[in-house]
C-alpha positions in Angstrom: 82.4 149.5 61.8 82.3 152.7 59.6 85.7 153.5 60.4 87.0 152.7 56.7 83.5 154.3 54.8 84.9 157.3 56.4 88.3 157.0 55.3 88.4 154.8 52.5 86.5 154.8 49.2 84.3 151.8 48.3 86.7 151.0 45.4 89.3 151.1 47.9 87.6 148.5 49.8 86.6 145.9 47.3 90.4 146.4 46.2 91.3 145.3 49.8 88.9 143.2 50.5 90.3 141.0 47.0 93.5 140.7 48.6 92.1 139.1 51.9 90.1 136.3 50.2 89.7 134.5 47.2 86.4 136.2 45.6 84.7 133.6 43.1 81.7 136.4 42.3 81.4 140.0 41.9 78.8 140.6 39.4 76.4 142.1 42.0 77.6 145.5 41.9 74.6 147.3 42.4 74.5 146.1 46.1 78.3 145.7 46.4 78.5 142.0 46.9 82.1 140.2 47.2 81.5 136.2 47.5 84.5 133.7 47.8 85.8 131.5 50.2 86.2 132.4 54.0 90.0 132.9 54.5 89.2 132.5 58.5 88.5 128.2 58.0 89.4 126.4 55.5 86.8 125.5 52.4 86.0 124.8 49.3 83.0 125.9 48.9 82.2 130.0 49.0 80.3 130.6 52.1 81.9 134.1 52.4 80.6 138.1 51.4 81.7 140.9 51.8 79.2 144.4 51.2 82.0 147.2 50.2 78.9 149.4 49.8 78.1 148.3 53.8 81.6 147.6 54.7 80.2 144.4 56.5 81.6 140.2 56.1 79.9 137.5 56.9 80.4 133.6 56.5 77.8 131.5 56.6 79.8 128.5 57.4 81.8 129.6 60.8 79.6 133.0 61.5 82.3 135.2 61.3 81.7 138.6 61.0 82.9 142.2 61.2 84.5 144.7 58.6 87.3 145.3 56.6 89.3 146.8 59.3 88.3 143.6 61.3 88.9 140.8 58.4 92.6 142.4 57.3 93.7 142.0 61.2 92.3 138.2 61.0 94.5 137.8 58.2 97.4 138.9 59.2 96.9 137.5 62.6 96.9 140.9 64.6 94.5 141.6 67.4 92.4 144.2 67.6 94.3 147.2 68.7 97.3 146.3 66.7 95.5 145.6 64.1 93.9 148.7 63.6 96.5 150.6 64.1 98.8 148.6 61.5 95.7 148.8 59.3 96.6 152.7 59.5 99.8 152.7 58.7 99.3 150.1 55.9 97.3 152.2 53.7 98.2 155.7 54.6 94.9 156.7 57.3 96.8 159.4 59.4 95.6 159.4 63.3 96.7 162.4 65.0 93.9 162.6 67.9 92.6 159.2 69.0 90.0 158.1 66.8 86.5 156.7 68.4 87.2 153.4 67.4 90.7 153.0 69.1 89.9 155.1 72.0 87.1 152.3 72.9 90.2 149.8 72.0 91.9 152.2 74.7 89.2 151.9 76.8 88.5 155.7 76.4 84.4 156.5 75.5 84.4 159.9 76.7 84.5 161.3 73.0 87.3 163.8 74.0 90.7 163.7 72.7 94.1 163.9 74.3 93.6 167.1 75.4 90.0 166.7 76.4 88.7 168.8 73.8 85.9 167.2 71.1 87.5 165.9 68.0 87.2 168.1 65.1 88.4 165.0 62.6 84.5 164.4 62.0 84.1 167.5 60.8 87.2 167.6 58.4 86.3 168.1 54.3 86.6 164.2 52.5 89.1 165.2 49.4 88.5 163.4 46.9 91.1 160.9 44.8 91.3 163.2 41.9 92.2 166.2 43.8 94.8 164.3 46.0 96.7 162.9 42.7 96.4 166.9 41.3 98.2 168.5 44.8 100.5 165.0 44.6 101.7 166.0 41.1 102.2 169.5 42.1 104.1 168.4 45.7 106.3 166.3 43.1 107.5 169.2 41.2 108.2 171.1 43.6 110.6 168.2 45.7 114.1 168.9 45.0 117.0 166.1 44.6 118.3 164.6 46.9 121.3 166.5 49.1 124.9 165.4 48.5 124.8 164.4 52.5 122.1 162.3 52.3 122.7 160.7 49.0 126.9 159.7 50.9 124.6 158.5 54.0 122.5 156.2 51.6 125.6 154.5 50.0 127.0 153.5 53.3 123.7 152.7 55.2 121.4 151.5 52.9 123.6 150.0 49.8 122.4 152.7 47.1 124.5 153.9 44.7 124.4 157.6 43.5 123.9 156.9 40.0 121.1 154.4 40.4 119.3 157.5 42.8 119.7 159.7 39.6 117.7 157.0 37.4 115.1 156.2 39.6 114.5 160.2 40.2 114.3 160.0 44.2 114.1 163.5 45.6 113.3 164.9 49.0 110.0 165.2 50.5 109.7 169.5 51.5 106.0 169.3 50.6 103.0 167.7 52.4 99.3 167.9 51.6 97.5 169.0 54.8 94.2 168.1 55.8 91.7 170.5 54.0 93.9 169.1 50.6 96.8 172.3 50.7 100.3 171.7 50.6 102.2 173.3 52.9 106.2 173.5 53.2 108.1 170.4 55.7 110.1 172.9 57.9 113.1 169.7 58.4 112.6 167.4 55.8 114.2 163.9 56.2 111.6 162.1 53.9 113.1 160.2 50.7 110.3 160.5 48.0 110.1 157.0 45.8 107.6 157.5 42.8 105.3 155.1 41.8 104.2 154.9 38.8 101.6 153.1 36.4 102.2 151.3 33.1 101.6 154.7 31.6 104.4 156.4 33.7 101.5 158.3 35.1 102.3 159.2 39.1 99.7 157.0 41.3 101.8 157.0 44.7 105.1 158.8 46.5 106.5 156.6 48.9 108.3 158.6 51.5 111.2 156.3 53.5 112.9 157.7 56.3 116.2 156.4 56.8 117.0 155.4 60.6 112.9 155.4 61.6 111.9 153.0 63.8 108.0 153.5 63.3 106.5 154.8 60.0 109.6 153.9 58.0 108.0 154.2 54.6 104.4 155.8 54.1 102.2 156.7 51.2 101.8 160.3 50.1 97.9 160.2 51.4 95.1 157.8 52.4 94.1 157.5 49.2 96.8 156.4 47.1 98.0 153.4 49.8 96.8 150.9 47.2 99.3 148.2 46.6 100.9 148.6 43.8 104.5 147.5 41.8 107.6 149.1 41.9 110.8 148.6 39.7 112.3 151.2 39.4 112.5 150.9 35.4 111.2 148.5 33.4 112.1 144.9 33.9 114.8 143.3 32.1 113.7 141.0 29.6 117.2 138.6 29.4 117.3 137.9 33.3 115.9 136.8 35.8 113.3 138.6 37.9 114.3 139.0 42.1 110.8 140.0 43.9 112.2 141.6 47.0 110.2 142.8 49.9 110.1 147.0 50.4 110.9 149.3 48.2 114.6 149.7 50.1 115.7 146.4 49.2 114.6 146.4 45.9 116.6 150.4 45.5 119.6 147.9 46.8 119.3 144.7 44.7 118.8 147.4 41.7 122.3 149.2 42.6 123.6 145.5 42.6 123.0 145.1 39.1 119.8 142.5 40.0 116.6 143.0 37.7 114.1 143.9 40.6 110.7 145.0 41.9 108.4 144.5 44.9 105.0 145.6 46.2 104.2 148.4 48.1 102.3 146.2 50.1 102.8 142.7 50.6 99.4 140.8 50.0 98.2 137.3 50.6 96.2 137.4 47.2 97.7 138.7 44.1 95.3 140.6 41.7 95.7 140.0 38.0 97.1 143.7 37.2 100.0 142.2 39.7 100.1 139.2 38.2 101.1 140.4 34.7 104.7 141.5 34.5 105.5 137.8 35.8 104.1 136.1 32.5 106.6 133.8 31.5 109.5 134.4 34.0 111.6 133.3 36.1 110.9 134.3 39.4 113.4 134.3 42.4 111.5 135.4 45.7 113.9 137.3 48.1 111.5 138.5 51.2 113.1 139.2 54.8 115.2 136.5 56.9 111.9 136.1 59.5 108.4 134.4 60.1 106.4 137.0 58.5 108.7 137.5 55.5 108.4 134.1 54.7 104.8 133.6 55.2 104.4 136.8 52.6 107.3 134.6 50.6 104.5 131.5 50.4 101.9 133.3 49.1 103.8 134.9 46.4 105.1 132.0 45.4 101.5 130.1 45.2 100.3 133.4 43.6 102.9 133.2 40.7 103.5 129.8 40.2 100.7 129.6 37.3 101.5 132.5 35.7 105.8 132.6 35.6 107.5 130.4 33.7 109.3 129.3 36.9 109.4 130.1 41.2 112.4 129.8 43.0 112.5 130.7 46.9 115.9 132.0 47.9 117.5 130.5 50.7 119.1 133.2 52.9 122.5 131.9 54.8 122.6 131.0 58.5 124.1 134.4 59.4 121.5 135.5 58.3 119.2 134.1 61.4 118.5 134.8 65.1 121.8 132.6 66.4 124.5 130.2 65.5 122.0 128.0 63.9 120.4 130.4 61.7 116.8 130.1 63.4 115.3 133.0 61.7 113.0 135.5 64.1 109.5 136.3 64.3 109.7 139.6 62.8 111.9 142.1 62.4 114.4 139.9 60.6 117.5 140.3 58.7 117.4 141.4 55.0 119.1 141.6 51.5 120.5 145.2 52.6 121.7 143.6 55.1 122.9 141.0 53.5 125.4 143.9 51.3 126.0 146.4 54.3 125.6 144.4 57.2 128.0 141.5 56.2 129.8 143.3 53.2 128.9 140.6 50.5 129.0 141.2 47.2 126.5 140.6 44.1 128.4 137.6 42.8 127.5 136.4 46.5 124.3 136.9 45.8 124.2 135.3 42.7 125.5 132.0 44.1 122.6 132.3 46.2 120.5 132.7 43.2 121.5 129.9 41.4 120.8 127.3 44.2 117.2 128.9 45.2 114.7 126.1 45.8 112.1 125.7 43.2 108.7 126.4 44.8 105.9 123.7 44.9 102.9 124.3 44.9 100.0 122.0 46.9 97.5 121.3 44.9 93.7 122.3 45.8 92.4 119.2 44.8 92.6 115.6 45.4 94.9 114.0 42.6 93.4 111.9 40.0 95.8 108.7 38.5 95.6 108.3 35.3 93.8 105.1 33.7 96.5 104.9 30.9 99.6 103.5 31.5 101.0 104.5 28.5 103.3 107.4 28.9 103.9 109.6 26.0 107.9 109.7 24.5 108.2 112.9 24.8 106.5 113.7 28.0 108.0 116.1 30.8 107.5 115.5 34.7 105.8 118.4 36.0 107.9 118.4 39.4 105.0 120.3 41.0 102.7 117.2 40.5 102.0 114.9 43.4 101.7 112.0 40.8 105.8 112.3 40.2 105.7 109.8 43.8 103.8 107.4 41.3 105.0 105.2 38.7 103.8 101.9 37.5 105.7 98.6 38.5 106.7 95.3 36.8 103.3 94.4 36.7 102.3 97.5 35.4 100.1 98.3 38.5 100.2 102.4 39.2 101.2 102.6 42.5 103.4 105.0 45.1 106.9 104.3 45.3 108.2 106.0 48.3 112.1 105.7 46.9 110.8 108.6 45.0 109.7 110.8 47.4 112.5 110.2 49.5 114.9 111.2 46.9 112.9 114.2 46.2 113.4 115.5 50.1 116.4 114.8 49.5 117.3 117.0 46.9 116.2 120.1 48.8 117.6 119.3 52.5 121.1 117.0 53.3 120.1 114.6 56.0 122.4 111.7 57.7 121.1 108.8 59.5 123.1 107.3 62.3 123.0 103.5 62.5 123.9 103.4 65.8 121.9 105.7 68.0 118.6 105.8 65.2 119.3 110.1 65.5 119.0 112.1 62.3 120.7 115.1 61.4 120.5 117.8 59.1 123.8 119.9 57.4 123.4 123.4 57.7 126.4 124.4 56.9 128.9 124.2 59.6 127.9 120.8 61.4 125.1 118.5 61.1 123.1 119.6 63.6 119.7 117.2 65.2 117.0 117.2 63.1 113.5 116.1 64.7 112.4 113.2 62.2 109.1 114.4 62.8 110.2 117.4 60.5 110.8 115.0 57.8 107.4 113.3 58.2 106.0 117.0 58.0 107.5 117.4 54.3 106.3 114.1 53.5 102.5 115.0 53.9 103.3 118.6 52.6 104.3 116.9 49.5 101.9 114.1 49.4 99.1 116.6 49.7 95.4 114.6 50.2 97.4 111.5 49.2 99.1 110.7 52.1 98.9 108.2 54.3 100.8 107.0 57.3 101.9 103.8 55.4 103.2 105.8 52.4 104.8 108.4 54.8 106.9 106.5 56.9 107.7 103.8 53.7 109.5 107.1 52.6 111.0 108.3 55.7 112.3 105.0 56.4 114.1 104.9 52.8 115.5 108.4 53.2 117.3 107.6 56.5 118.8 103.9 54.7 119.8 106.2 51.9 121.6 109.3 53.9 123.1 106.5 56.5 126.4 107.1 57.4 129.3 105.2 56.0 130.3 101.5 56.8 133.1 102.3 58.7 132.8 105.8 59.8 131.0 107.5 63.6 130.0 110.6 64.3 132.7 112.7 65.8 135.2 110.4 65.0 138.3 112.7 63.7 139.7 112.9 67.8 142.5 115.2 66.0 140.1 117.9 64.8 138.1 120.2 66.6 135.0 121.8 64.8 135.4 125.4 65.3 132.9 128.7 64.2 135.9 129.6 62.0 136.7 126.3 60.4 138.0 122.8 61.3 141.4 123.2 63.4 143.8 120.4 63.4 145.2 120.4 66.8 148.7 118.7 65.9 149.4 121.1 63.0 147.4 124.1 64.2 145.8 123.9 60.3 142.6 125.2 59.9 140.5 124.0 56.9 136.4 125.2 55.7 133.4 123.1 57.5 133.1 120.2 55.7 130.3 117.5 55.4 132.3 113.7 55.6 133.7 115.0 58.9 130.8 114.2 60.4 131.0 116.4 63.3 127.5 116.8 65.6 129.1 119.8 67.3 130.5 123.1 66.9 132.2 125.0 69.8 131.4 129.2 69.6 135.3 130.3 69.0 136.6 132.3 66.1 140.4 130.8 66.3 143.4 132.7 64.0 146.7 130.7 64.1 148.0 133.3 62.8 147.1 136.3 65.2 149.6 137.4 67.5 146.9 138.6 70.2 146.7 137.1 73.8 143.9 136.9 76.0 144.6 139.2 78.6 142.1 139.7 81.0 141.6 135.6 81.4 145.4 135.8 82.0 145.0 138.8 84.3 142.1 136.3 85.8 144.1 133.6 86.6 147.3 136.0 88.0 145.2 137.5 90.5 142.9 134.9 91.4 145.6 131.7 91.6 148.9 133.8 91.8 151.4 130.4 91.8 152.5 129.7 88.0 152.5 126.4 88.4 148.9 126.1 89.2 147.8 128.5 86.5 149.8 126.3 84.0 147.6 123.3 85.4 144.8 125.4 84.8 145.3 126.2 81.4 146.4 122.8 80.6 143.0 121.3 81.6 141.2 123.9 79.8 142.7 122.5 76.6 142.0 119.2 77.4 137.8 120.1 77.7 138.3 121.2 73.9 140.0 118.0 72.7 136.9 114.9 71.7 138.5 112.0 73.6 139.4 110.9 77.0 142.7 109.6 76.8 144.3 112.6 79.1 142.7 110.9 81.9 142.1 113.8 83.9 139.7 115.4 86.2 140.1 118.4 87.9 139.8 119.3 92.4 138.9 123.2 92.9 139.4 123.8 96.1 139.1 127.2 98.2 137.5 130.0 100.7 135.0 131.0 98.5 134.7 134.2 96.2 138.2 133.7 95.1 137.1 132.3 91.1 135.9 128.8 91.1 132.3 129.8 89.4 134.0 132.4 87.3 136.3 129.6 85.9 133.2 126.8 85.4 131.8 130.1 83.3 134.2 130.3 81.2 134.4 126.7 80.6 130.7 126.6 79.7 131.3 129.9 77.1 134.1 128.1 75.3 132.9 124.6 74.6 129.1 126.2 73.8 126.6 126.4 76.5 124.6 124.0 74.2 127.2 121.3 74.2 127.2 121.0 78.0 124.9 120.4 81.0 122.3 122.2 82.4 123.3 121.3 85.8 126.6 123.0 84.9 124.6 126.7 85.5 123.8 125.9 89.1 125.8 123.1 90.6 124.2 121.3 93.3 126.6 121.2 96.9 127.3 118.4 99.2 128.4 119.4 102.6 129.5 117.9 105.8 130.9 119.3 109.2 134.4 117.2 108.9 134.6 118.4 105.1 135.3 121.1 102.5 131.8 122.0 101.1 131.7 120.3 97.3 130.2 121.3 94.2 130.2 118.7 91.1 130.3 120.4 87.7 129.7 117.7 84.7 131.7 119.2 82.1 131.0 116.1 79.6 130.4 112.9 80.6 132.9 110.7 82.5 132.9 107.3 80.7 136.6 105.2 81.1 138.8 108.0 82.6 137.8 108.4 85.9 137.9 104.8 87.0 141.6 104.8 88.3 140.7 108.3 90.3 137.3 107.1 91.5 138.8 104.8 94.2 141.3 107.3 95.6 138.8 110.5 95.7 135.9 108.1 96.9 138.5 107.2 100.2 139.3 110.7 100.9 135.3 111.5 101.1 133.0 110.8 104.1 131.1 107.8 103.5 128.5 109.8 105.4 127.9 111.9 102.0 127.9 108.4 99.6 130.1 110.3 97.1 131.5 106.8 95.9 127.4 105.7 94.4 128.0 109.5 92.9 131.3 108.8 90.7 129.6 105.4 89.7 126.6 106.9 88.4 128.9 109.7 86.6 131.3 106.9 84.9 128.6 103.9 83.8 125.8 106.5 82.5 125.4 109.1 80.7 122.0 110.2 83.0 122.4 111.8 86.3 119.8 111.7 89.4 121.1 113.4 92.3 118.4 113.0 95.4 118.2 113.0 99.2 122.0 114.5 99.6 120.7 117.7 98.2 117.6 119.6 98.0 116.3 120.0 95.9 116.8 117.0 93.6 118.3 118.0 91.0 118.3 115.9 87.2 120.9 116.2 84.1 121.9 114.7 81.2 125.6 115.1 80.5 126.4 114.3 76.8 129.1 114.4 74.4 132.5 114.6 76.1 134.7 113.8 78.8 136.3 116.0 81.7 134.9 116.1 85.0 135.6 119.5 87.4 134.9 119.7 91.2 135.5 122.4 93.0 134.4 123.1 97.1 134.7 126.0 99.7 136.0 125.4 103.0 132.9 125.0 105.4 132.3 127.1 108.6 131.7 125.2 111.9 128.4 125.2 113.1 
């Protein structure tokens, strides 16, 4: 404690501190007092203080205490070091020389700096706000424009265009306030000054971004003014919608785009009213980062606006947009809507389309819901869709009850599902397949939306509607269209070599990794080179090629299976590689990654890679391979277990045992080295 009474005023503090917790009283002002409820637990009744004046918290419910330093790192789920040190950066507290509170976090308590010298930060002059915001105004007259090299670097990079730099005034940082409250001249400067501004166009803030930083991308002009605060740019636009974007770069980029935008210098978990304001009455699409902590900042924005704009939508960023294939978004560090223009060269009418199927937000309520005593309903009366009493209706006996068709259709407005009959999996579209989807997700929603009213009953009721509502078709499988292949690129037929866009009634459950151009005239040379040097006879590498079509194809009616046979080191593994890459190492085995071996004296060495699993096809070849093979290795129990299940326990012949499940497919590859005598 007394790190931020040293660098932070008390207002600053109890501005904080409001952004942290819910604060139901702060009439004592003479001692500082900040009471609401703890944002460590969950309550409902204030337990929690905060002393801006002390710069101590304390809840009385779950004894949690500490400062403010302490309290924003709980929030944000930081530990200690990290925290402080984002704490820092958040609201502009420069740390040249270790300071005594993160050198103990260091584990350094010899009150020395780097250098071993005493720190001389103690001693330094506290400047006071209204001097800062005199030297900022006089720094900001004396930035010039941006140069023409930067402004060309910004238009390719970061999606800004030069006439939209010219409105918003952004100039170049070549003046810095120094410690003692001088300004003194930035010998390189790379620093893009953003003003910020108040209601009366009065300068509270420069944000200076540096393009290509990887730490300290964007920081406030000095300690003092690293209060969160709006940015637009310009005034909002009235006539359109409003696109709350996260950082003060995306919102330079969706402006440039032609999109009516602003953002918060800092993100904050609790909005204060002066925030609040611009967003009476509108309609409000939320645009934060493609990762876990964007969207966490997303929620509280949302349940921050939703009873003051006229509407919230949460904008749904495309699975390119994610981690992988399946658009599993990351932690942090997560794609953006910069990105989304630079990165992947969309346009705004791409954007748009995104826009106009954003999610409406809904909003859990804070307290259980009471039903209504009347049943009467009046003519004229709307739904309010953020209501948990829209899952409740009144029967043909006019009893007010749930009615879980209602909740299930309600899910299933906001996420595509399909039941399968036959196997009791559910699946989800996202776009290029429909892809297993955990019902215990869909259970998850269910209580999300039921709030304090649900109950196990009324959750699976509604579960078990949604899955006899999004079954598949009489008739129709999964995977059942054996002439198409589900590619990254589109659906291929293989007899006309036409590729057509992913569509739903398909019903594929898979997708293999391959970007496929019947029209491109290019070759794959070095898997040709591959197969020249390692198999050398043309016949054989026709073979080989011919069986690496047939693992693409859905059925088994090629009937084949496929003997590798050699010294060793001559491209067996290499080929069972490139197998795996080109059907998706998710749509095969994990026993295909290390193959288990079966050897004997009298015979070539053998390793079994599952490919997919063996159902009809290998029955005529099972006899004839089973012959050949030593009894003394069972191999014969091995190709029965492959063809009659779909599970695969491999014991005592190897060590050690090894366990795989082999679903979806069909061919079956061995391949052996010839074995040394003993």
């Amino acid at each position: 404690m007394g790190f931020a009474t040293k660098h932070l005023s008390e207002h600053q503090r109890a501005e904080i501190a409001r952004t942290l917790f819910k604060v139901t009283n702060d009439k004592d002002t003479t001692r500082g007092e900040l009471i609401g409820l703890c944002p460590i637990h969950n309550e409902s009744n204030p337990s929690f203080s905060y002393n801006y004046k002390k710069d101590v918290y304390k809840c009385q419910s779950c004894n949690a205490d500490g400062d403010i330093i302490k309290l924003w790192s709980e929030v944000n789920h930081l530990g200690q070091k990290n925290g402080f040190e984002a704490f820092c950066r958040e609201f502009g507290i420069e740390i040249k020389k270790l300071d005594s509170r993160l050198r103990t976090l260091k584990g350094i308590h010899d009150g020395n700096d780097d250098n071993g010298e005493k720190s001389k930060n103690s001693n330094d002059p506290e400047l006071s706000h209204e001097l800062i915001i005199e030297q900022m105004n006089r720094a900001w007259e004396k930035f010039p424009p941006l140069p023409a090299s930067m402004i060309a670097d910004l238009e390719k990079k970061r999606g800004w265009r030069r006439d939209w730099i010219e409105i918003i005034d952004l100039r170049l940082e070549t003046w810095r306030l120094g410690k003692k409250g001088e300004l003194y001249e930035v010998k390189n400067p790379v620093k893009i000054a953003i003003p910020i501004r108040d209601d009366d166009a009065n300068l509270i803030n420069i944000r200076l971004y540096q393009l290509g930083a990887k730490r300290f991308k964007i920081i406030s002009f000095a300690k003092t003014t690293g209060t969160s605060a709006l940015y637009c740019g310009k005034p909002l636009d009235d006539n359109h919608p409003v696109l709350l974007c996260e950082g003060e770069s995306d919102t330079i980029c969706a402006l440039s785009h032609g999109f009516n935008s602003i953002t918060q210098t800092s993100k904050l978990k609790n909005w204060p009213k002066e925030h609040l304001a611009p967003f009476s009455g509108r309609d409000i699409i939320i645009a934060y980062d493609a990762d876990e902590a964007g969207q966490k900042y997303a929620r509280f924005a949302a349940d921050a606006l939703i009873g003051t704009a006229q509407s919230v939508r949460m904008l749904q960023w495309p699975a390119f947009m994610g981690s992988d294939a399946l658009g599993a978004i990351p932690r942090d560090h997560g794609q953006d809507l910069t990105d989304f223009f630079v990165r992947h060269g969309k346009s705004a009418d791409d954007l748009q389309a995104l826009i106009d199927s954003a999610v409406p937000w809904i909003l859990n309520p804070s307290s259980p819901v009471e039903l209504p005593a009347n049943p009467e309903k009046p003519a004229d009366s709307v739904e309010d869709t953020n209501d948990v009493r829209q899952f409740f209706d009144h029967g043909i006996n006019n009893r007010y009850s749930f009615k879980p068709r209602l909740l299930s259709e309600h899910i299933l407005k906001n996420v595509r599902i399909m039941s399968d009959p036959s196997t009791g999996l559910v699946y989800r579209w996202n776009g290029q397949y429909w892809q297993e989807y955990e019902e215990s997700h869909l259970k998850k929603t269910a209580i999300e939306l039921l709030f304090n009213e649900s109950q196990k009953s009324r959750v699976e009721d509604a579960i078990f509607q949604l899955k006899m509502i999004s079954t598949l078709p009489a008739g129709r499988k999964v995977n059942d269209r054996i002439d198409w292949i589900n590619l990254q690129s589109g659906i291929l037929n293989i007899n006309t070599f036409e590729i057509i866009p992913h569509a739903e009634d398909f019903y594929f459950t898979q997708m293999l990794p391959i970007d496929f151009d019947p029209e491109s005239e290019k070759k794959c040379e070095t898997f040709l080179k591959f197969l020249e040097t390692n198999i050398q006879t043309a016949e054989v590498i026709d073979q080989i090629q011919e069986f690496t079509g047939y693992c693409l194809v859905r059925h088994a009616k090629y009937e084949k299976a496929l003997y590798l046979l050699g010294p060793g080191a001559d491209g067996k593994s290499t080929y069972m590689k490139i197998l795996r890459e080109l059907v998706g190492p998710e749509n095969a085995p994990r026993c295909l990654s290390e193959p288990s071996r079966i050897s004997s004296n009298a015979l070539p060495c053998i390793t079994v890679w599952l490919i997919f699993r063996p159902r009809s096809a290998l029955n005529r070849w099972k006899a004839s391979i089973s012959r050949k093979l030593s009894a003394a290795i069972r191999y014969k129990p091995l190709i029965n277990t492959l063809i009659r299940s779909s599970s695969i326990h491999i014991a005592n012949l190897f060590s050690p045992a090894i366990s795989c499940r082999a679903s979806g497919i069909t061919p079956m590859v061995i391949s052996g080295n010839y074995c040394r005598s003993e």
